[in-house]
Biopython code that builds the backbone (N, CA, C, O; Angstrom):
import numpy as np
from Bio.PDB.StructureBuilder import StructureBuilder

atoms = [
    (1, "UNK", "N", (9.235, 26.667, -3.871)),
    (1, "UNK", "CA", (8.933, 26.902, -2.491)),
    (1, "UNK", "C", (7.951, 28.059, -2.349)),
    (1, "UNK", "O", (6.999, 27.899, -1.585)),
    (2, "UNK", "N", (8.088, 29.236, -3.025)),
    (2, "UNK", "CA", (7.344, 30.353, -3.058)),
    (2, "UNK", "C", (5.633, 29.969, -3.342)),
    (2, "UNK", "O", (4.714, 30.096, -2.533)),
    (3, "UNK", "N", (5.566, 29.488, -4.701)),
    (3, "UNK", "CA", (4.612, 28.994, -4.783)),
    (3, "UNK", "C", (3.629, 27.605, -4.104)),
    (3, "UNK", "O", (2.487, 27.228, -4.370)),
    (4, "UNK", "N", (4.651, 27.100, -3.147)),
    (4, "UNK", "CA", (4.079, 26.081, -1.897)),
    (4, "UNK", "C", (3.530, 27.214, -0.991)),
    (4, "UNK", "O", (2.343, 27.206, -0.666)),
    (5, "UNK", "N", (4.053, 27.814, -0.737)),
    (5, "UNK", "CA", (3.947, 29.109, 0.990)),
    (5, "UNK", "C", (2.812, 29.517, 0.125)),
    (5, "UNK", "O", (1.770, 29.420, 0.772)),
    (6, "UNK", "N", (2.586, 29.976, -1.200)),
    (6, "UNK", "CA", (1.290, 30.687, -1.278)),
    (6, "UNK", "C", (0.357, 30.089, -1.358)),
    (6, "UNK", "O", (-0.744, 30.627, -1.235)),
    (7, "UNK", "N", (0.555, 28.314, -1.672)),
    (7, "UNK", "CA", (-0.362, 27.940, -2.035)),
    (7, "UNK", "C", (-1.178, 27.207, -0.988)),
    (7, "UNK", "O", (-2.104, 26.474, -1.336)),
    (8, "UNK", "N", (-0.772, 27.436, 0.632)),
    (8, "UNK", "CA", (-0.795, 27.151, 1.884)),
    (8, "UNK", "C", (-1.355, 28.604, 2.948)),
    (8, "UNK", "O", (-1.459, 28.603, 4.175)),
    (9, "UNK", "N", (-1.643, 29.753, 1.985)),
    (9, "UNK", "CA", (-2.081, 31.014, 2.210)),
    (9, "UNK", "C", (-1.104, 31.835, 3.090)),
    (9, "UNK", "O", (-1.581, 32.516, 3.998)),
    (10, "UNK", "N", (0.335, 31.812, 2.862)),
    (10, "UNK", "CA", (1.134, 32.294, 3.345)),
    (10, "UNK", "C", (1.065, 33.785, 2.137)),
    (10, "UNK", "O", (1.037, 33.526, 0.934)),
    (11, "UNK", "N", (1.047, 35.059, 2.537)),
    (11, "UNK", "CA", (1.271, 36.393, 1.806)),
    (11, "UNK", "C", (2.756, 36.469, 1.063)),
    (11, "UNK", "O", (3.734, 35.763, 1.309)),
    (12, "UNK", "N", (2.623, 37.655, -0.030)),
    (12, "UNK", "CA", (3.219, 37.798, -0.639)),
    (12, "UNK", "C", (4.916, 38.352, -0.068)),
    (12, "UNK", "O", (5.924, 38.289, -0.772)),
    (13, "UNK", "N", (4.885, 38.660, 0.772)),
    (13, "UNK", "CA", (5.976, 39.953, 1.926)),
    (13, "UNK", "C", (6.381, 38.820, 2.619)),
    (13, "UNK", "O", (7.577, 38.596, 2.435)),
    (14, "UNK", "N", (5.672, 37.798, 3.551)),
    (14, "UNK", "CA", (5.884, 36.660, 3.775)),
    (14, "UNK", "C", (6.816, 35.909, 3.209)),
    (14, "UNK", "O", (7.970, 35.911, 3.636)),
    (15, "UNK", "N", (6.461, 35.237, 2.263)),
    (15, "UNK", "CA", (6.725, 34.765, 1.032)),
    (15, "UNK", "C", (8.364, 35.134, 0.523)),
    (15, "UNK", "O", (9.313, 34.399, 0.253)),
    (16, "UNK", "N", (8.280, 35.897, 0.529)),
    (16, "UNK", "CA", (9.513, 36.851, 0.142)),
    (16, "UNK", "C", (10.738, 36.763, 1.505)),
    (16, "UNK", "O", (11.930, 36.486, 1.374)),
    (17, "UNK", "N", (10.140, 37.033, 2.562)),
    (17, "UNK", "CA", (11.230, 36.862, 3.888)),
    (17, "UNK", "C", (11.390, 35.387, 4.033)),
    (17, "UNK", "O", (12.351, 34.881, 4.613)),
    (18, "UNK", "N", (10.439, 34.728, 3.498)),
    (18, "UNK", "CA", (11.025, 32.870, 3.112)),
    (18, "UNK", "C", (11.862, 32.749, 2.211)),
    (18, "UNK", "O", (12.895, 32.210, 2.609)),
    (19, "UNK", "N", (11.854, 33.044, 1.074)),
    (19, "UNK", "CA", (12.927, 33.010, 0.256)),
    (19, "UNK", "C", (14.061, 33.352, 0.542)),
    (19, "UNK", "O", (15.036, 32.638, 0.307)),
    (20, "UNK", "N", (14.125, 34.425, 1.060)),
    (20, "UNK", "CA", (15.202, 35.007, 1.171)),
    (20, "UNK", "C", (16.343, 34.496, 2.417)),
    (20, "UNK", "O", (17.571, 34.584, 2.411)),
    (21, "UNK", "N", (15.590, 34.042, 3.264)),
    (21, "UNK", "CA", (16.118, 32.812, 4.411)),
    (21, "UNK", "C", (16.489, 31.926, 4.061)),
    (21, "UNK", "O", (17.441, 31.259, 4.465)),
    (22, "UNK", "N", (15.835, 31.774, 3.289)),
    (22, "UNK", "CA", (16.371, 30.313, 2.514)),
    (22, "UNK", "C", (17.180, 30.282, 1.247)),
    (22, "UNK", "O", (17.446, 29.147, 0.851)),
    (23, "UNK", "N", (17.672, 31.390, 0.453)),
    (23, "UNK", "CA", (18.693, 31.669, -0.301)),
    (23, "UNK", "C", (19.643, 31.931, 0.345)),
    (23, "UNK", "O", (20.642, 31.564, -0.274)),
    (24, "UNK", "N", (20.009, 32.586, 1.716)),
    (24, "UNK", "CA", (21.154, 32.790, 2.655)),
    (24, "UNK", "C", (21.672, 31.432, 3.142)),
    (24, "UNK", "O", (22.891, 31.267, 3.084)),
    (25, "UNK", "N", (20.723, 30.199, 3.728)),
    (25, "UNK", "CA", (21.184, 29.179, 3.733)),
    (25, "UNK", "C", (22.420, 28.580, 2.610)),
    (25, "UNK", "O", (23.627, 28.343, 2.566)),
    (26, "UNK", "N", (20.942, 28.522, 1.606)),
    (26, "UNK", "CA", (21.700, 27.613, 0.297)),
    (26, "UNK", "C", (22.846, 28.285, -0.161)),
    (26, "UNK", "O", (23.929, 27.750, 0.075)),
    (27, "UNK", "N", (22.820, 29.477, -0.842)),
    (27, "UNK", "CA", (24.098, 29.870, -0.384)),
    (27, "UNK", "C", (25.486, 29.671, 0.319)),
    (27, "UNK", "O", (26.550, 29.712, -0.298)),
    (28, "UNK", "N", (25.391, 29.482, 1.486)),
    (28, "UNK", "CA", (26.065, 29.163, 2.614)),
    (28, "UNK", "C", (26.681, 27.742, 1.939)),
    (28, "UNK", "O", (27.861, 27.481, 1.703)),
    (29, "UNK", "N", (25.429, 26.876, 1.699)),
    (29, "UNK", "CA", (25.935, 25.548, 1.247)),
    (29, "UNK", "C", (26.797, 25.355, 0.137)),
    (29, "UNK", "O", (27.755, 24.614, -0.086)),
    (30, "UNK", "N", (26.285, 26.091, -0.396)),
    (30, "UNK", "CA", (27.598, 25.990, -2.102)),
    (30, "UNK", "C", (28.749, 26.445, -1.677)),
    (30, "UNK", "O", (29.773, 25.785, -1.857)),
    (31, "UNK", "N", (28.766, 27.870, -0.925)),
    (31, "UNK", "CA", (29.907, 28.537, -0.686)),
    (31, "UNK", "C", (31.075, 27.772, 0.491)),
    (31, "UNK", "O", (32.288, 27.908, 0.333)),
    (32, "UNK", "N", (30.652, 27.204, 1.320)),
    (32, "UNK", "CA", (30.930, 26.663, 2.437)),
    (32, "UNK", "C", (31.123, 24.622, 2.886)),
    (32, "UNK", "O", (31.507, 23.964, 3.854)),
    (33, "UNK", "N", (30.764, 24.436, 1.960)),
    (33, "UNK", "CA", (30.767, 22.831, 2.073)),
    (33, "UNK", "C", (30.951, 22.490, 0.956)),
    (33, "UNK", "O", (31.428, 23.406, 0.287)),
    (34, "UNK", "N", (30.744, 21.274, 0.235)),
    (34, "UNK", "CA", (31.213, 20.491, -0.906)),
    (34, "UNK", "C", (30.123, 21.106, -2.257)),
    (34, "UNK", "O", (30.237, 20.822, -3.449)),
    (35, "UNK", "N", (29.368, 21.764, -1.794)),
    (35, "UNK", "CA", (28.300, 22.149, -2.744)),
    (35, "UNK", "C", (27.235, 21.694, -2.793)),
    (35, "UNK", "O", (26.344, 22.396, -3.272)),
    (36, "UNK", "N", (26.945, 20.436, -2.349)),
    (36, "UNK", "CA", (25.761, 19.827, -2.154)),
    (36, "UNK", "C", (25.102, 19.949, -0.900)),
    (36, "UNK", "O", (25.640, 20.332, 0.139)),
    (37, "UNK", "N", (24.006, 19.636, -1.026)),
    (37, "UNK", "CA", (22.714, 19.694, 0.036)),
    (37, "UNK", "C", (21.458, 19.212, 0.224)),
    (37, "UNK", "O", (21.592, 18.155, -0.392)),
    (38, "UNK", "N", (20.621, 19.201, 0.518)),
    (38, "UNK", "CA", (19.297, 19.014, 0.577)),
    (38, "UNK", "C", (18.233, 19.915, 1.027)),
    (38, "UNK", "O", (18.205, 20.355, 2.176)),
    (39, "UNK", "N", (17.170, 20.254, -0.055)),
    (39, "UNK", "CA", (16.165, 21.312, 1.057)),
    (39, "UNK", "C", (15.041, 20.205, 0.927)),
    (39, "UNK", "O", (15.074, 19.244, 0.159)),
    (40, "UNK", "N", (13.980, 20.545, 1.878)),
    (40, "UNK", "CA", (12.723, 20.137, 2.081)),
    (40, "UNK", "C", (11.722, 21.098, 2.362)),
    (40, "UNK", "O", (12.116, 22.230, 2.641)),
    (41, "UNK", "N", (10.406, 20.853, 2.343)),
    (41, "UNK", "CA", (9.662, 21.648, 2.356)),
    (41, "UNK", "C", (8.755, 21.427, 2.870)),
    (41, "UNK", "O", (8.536, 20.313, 2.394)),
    (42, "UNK", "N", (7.482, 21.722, 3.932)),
    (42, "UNK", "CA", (6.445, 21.145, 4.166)),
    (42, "UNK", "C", (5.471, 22.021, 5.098)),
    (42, "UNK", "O", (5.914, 23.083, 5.537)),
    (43, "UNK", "N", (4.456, 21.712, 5.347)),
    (43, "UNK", "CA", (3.812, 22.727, 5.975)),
    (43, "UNK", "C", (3.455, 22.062, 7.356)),
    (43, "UNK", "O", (3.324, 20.838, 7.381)),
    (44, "UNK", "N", (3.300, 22.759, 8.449)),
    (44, "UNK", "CA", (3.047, 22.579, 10.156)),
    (44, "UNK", "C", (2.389, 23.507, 10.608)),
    (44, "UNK", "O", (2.639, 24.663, 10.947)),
    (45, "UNK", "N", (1.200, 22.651, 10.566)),
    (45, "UNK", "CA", (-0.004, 23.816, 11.192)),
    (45, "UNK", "C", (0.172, 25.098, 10.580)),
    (45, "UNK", "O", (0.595, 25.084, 9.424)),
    (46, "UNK", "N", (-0.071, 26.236, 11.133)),
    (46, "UNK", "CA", (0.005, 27.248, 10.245)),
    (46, "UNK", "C", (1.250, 27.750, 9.502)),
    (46, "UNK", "O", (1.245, 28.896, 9.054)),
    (47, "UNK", "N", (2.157, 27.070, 9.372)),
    (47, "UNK", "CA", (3.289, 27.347, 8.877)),
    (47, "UNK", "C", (4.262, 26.733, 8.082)),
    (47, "UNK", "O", (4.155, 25.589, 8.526)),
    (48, "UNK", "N", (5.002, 26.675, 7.357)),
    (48, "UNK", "CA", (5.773, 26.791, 6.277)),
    (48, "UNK", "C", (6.994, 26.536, 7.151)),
    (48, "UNK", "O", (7.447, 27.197, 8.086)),
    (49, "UNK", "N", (7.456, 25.255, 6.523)),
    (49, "UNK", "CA", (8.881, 24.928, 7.124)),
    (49, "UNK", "C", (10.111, 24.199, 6.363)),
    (49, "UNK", "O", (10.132, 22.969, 6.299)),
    (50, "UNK", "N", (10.934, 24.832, 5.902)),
    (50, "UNK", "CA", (11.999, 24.607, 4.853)),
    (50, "UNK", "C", (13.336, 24.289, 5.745)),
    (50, "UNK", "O", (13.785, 25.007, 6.638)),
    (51, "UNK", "N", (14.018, 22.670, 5.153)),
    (51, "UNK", "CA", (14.925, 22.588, 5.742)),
    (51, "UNK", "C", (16.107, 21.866, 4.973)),
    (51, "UNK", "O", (16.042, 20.765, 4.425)),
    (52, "UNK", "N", (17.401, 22.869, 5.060)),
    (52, "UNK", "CA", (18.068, 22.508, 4.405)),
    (52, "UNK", "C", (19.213, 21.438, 5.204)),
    (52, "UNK", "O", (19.449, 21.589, 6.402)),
    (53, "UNK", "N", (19.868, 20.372, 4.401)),
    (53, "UNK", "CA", (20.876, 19.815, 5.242)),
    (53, "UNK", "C", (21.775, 19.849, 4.187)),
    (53, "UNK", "O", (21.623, 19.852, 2.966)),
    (54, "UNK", "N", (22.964, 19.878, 5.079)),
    (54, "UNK", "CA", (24.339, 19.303, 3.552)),
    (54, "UNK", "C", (25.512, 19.121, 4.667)),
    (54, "UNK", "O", (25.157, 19.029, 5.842)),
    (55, "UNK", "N", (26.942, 19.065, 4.333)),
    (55, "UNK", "CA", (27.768, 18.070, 5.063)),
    (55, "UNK", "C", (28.967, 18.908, 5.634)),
    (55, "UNK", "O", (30.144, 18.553, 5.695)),
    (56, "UNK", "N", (28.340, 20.258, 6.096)),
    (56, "UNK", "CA", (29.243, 21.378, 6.353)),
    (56, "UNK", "C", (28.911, 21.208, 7.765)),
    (56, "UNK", "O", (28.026, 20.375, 7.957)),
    (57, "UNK", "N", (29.537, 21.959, 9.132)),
    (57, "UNK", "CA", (29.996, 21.896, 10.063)),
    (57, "UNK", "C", (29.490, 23.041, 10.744)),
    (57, "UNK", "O", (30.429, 23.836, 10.784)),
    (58, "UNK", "N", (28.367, 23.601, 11.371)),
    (58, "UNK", "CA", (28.805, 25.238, 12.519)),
    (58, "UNK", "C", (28.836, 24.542, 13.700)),
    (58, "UNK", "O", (27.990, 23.878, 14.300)),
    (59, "UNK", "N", (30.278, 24.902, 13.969)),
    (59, "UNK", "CA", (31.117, 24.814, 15.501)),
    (59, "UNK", "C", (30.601, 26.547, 16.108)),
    (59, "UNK", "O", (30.750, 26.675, 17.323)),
    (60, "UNK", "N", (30.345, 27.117, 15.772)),
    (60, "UNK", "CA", (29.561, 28.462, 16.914)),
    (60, "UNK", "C", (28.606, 28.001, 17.283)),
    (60, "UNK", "O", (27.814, 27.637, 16.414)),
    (61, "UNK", "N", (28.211, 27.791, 18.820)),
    (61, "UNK", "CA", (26.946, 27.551, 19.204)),
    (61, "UNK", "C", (25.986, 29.271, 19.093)),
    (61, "UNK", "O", (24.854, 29.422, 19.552)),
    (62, "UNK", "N", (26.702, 30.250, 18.466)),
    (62, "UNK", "CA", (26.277, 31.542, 18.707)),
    (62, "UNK", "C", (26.098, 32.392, 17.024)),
    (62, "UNK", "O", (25.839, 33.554, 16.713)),
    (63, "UNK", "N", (26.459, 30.819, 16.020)),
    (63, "UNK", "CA", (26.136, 31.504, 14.573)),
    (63, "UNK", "C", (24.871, 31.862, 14.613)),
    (63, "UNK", "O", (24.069, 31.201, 15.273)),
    (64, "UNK", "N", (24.514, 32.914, 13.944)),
    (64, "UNK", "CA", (23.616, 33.172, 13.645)),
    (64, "UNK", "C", (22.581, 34.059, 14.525)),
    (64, "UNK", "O", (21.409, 34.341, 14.275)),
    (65, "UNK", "N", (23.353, 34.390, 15.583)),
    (65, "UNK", "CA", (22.322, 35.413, 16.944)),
    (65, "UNK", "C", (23.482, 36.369, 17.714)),
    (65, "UNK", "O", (23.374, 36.926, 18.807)),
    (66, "UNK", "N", (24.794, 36.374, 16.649)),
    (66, "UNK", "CA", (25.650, 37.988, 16.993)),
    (66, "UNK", "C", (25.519, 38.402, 15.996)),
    (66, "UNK", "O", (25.269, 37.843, 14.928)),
    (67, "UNK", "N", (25.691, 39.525, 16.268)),
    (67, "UNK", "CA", (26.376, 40.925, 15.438)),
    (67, "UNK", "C", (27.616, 40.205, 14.665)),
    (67, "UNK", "O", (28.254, 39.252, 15.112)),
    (68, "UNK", "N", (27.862, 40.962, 13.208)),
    (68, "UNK", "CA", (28.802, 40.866, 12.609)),
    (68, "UNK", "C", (29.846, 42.066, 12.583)),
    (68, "UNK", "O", (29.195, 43.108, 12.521)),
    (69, "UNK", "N", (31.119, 42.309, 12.603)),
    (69, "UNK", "CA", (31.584, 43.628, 13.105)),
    (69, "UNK", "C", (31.577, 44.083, 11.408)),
    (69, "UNK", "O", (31.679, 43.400, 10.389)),
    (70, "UNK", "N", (31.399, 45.627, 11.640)),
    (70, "UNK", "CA", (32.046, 45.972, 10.010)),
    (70, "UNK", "C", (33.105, 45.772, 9.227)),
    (70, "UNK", "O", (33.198, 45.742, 8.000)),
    (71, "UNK", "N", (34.131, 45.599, 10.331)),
    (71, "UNK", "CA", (35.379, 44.940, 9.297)),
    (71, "UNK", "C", (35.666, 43.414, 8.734)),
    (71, "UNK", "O", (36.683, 42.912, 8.255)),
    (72, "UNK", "N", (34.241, 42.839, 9.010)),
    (72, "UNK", "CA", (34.514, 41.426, 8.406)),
    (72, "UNK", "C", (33.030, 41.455, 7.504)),
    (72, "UNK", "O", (31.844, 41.673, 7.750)),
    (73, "UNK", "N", (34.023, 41.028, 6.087)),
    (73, "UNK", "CA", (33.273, 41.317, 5.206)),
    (73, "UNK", "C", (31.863, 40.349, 4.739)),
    (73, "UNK", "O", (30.992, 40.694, 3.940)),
    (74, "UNK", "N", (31.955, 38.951, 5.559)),
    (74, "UNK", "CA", (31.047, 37.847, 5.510)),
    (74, "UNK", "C", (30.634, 37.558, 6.945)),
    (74, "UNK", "O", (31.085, 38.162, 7.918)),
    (75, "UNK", "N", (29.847, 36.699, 6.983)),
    (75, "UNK", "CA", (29.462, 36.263, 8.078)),
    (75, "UNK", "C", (27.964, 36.629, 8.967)),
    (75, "UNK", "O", (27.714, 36.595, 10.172)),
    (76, "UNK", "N", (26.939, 37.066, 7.492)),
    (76, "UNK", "CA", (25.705, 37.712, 7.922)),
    (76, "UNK", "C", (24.905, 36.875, 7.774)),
    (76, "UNK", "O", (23.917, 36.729, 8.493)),
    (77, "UNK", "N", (25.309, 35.949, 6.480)),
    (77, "UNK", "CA", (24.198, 35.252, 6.249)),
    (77, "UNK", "C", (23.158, 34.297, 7.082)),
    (77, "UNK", "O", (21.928, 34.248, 7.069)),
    (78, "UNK", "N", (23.874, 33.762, 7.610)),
    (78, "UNK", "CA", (23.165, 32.936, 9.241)),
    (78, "UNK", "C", (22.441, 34.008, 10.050)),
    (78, "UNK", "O", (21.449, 33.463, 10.536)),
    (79, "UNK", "N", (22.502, 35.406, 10.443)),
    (79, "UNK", "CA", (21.983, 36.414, 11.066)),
    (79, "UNK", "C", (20.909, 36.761, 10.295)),
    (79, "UNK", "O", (19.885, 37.108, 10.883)),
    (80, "UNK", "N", (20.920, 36.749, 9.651)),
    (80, "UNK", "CA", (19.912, 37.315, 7.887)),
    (80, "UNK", "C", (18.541, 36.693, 7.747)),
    (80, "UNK", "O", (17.455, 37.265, 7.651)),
    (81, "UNK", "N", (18.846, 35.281, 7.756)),
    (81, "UNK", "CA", (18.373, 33.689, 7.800)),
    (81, "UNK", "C", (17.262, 33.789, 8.701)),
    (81, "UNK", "O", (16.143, 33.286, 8.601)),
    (82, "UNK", "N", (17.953, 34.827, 9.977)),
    (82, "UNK", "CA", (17.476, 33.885, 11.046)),
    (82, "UNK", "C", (16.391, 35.572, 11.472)),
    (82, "UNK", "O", (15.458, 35.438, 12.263)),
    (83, "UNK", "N", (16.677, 36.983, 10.860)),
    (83, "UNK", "CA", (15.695, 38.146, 11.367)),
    (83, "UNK", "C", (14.320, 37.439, 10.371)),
    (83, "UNK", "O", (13.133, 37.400, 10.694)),
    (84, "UNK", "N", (14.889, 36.987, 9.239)),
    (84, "UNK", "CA", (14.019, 36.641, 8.346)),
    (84, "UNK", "C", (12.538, 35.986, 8.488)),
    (84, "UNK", "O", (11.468, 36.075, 7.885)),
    (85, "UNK", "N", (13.148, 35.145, 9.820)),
    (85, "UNK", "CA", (12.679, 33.681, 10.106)),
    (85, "UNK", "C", (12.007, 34.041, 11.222)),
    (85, "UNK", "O", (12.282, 34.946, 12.010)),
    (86, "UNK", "N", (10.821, 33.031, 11.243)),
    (86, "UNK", "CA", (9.667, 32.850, 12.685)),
    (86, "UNK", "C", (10.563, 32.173, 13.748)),
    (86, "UNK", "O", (10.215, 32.117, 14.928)),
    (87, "UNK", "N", (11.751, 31.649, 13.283)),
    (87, "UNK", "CA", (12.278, 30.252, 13.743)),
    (87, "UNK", "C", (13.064, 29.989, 13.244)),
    (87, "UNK", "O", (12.756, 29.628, 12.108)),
    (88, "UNK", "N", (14.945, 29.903, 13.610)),
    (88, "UNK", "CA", (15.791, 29.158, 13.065)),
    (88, "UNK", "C", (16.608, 28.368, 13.913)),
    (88, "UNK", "O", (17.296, 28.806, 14.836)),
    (89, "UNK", "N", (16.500, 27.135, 13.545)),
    (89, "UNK", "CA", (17.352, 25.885, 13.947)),
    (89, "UNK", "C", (18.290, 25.403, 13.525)),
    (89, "UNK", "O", (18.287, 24.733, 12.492)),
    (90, "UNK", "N", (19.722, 25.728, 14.518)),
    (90, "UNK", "CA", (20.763, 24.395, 13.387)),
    (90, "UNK", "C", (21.076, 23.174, 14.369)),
    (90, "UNK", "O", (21.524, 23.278, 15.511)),
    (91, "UNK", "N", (20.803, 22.188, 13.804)),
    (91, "UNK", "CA", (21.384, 21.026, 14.550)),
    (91, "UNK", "C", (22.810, 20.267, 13.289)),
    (91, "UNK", "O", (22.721, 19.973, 12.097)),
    (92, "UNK", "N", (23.850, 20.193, 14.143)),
    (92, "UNK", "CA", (24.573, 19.216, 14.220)),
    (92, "UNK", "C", (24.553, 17.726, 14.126)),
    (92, "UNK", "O", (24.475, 17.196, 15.234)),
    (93, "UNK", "N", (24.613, 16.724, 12.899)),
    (93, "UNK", "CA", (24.729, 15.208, 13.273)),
    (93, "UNK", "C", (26.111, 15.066, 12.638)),
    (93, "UNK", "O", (26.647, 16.013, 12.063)),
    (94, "UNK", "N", (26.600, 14.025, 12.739)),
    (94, "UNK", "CA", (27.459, 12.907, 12.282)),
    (94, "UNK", "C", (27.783, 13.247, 10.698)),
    (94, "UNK", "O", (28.915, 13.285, 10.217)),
    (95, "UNK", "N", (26.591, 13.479, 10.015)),
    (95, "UNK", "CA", (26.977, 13.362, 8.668)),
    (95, "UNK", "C", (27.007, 14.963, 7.931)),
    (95, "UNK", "O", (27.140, 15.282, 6.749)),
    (96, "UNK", "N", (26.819, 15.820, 9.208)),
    (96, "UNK", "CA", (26.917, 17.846, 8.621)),
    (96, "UNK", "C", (26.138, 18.279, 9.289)),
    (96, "UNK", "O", (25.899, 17.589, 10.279)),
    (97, "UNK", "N", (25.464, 19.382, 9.170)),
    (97, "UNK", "CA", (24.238, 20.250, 9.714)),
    (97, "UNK", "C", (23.151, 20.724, 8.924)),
    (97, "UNK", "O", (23.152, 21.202, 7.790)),
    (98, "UNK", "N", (22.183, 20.497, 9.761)),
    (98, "UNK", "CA", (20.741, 20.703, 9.406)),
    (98, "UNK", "C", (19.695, 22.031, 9.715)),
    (98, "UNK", "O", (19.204, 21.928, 10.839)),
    (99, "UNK", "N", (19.258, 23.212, 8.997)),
    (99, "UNK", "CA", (18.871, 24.666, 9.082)),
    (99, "UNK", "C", (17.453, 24.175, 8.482)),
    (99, "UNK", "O", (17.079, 23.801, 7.370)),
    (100, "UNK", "N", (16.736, 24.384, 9.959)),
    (100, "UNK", "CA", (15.619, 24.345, 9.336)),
    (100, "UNK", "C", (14.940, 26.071, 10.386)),
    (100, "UNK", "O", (14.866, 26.590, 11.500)),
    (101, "UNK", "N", (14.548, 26.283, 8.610)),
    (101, "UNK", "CA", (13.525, 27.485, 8.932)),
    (101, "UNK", "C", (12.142, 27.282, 8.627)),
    (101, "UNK", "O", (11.593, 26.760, 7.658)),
    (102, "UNK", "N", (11.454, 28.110, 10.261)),
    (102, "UNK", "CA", (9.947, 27.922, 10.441)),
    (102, "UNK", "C", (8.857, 29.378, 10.025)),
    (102, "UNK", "O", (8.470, 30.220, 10.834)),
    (103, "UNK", "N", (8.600, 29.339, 8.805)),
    (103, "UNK", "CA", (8.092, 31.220, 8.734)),
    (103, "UNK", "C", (6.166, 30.718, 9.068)),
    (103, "UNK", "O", (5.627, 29.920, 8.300)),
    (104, "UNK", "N", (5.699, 31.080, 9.784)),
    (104, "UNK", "CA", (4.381, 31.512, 10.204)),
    (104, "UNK", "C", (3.229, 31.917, 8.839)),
    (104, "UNK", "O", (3.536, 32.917, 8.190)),
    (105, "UNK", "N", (2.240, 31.332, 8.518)),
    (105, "UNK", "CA", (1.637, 32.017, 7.065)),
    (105, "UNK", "C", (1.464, 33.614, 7.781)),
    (105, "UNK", "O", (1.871, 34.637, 7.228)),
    (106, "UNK", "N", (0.905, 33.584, 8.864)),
    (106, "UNK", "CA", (0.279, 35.256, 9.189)),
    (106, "UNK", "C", (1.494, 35.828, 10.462)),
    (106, "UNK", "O", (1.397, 36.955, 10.946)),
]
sb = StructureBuilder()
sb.init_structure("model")
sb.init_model(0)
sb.init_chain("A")
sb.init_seg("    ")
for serial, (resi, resn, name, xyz) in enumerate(atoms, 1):
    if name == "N":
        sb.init_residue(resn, " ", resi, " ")
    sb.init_atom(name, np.array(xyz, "f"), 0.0, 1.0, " ", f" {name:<3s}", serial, name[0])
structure = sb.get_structure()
C-alpha cells in the first residue's frame, strides 16, 4: 500500500498517517472478528483510498469520533484511524462492516 500512495505522488509523512490508519483497522479485524478480512486499494482523483471489510459488527453509530476515557484500556483504535484519515467511513451490510479510509496525496 505504501508503495501504491507513493507511487500516485502521495509524500512520505502522508504515507505513513496511511499506514498507520490502516494498521488500526486491520488490527481491529484480527483482534475483533473471526480474523479474516479484506483490504483494497485504489486511487480517486487526488487520493488514496484503502478499504477494509471483514464480518465484524460496529453497533456505535459514534465509534470512532469520542473520546476514550483513561480507564479503559482499548478502544482508540477507530479514533486513531480516523485523526489519521482525510476521511473515515464505516458502513454496515448483512455480511459485517466496511472502513474505508480516504488520505488526500497533498
Amino acid at each position: 500500500m505504501g508503495e501504491f500512495a507513493g507511487g500516485v505522488g502521495m509524500g512520505t509523512e502522508r504515507i505513513t498517517e496511511l499506514q498507520f490508519a490502516v494498521n488500526e483497522i486491520a488490527t481491529n479485524t484480527v483482534v475483533h472478528t473471526d480474523g479474516s478480512g479484506t483490504l483494497k486499494v485504489w486511487q480517486e482523483d487526488a487520493a488514496v483510498v484503502c478499504e477494509i471489510s471483514d464480518r465484524g459488527r460496529i453497533t456505535d453509530p459514534l465509534a470512532g469520533r469520542m473520546l476514550v476515557g483513561p480507564d479503559r484500556p482499548a478502544g482508540r483504535g477507530l479514533l486513531l484511524a480516523a485523526v489519521m484519515s482525510d476521511l473515515l467511513q464505516i458502513v454496515n451490510h448483512d455480511s459485517g462492516t466496511t472502513i474505508r479510509i480516504r488520505k488526500n496525496n497533498r
